[in-house]
Every structure is written in structure tokens, then in C-alpha cells.
C-alpha positions in Angstrom: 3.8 -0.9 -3.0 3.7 2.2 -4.3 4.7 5.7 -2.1 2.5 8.9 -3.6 2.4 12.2 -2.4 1.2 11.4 1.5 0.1 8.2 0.9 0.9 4.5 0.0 -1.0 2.2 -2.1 -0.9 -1.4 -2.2 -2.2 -3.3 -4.6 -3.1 -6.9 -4.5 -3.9 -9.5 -7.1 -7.1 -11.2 -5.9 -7.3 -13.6 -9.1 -5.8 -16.4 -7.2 -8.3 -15.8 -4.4 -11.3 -16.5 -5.9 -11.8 -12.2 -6.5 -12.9 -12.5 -2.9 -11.1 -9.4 -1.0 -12.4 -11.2 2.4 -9.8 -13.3 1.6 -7.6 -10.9 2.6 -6.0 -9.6 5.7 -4.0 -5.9 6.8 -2.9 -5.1 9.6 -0.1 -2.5 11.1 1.6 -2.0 14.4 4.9 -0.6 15.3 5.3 1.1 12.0 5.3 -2.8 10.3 2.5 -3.3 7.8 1.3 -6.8 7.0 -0.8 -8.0 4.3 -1.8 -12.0 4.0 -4.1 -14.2 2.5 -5.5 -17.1 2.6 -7.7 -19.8 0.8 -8.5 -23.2 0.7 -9.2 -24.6 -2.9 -11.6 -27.9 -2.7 -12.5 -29.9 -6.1 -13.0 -33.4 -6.8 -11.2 -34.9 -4.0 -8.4 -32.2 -4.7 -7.4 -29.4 -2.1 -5.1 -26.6 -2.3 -4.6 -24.1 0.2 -3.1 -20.7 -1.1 -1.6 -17.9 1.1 0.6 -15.2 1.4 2.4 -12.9 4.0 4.4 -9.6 2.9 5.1 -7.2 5.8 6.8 -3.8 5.3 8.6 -1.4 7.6 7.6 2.3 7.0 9.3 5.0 8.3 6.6 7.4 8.6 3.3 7.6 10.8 0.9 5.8 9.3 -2.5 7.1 9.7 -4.1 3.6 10.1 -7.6 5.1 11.1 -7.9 6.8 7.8 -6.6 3.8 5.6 -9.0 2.9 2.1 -9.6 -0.1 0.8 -11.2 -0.8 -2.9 -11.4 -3.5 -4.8 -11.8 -3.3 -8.9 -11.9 -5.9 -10.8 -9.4 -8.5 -9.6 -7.4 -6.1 -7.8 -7.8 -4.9 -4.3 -5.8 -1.7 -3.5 -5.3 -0.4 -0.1 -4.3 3.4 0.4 -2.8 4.4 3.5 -2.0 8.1 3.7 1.0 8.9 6.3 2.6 12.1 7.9 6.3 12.3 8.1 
């Protein structure tokens, strides 16, 4: 997580989930932003489920209804501006 100017940016590695960004979850309340993941890998009688949950507390107001996300090449990156 990055903090620029008014905003944040978050960028997540999709490599592990297939490139897919639907893999993906964010969600905020209560000034608590979450991001998560999830996949379940099937091959030749082999499964492996990945995930992931990071949450971070922000002090500011973010502005939730304004939030970008964008995915480039294996990364997602999710840009949340905020007012202080």
C-alpha cells in the first residue's frame, strides 16, 4: 500500500490467481479496508486452494464511492482517493 497525494493505491499480484482480478475481493467499512482472494487450483487429481486476507485501518475518510480499480498485466491496483 502506497499513500499519494489524496489517494492510496494498492497493488495486488494476480500471478498466483490465474491473472483473473475476479478473483479478487475489496471491501471497506468503519474506516478498515480489506482485500482477499481466493482460488481453487484443480489438476490431475491435485487441488490447491490459494487465498489471502490483508485489512488496513486508515485514518482518513475514504471516498469508497470514487474508488478505481485496473488491472495491467498481472497486477491489479486499486486507488482509493481520501479527504483528511
Amino acid at each position: 500500500m502506497v499513500k499519494e497525494n489524496d489517494e492510496y493505491k494498492i497493488i495486488v499480484d494476480l500471478t498466483s490467481f490465474d491473472g483473473d482480478e475476479n478473483n479478487i475481493n475489496v471491501s471497506a467499512e468503519n474506516k478498515v479496508l480489506t482485500i482477499s482472494g481466493e482460488i481453487d487450483k484443480k489438476s490431475f487429481g491435485n487441488e490447491r486452494i490459494i487465498n489471502f486476507t490483508q485489512s488496513y485501518y486508515l485514518d482518513e475518510y475514504l471516498m469508497m464511492d470514487k474508488m478505481t480499480k485496473e488491472k495491467k498485466g498481472n497486477k491489479y491496483i486499486i486507488t482509493i482517493p481520501y479527504d483528511d
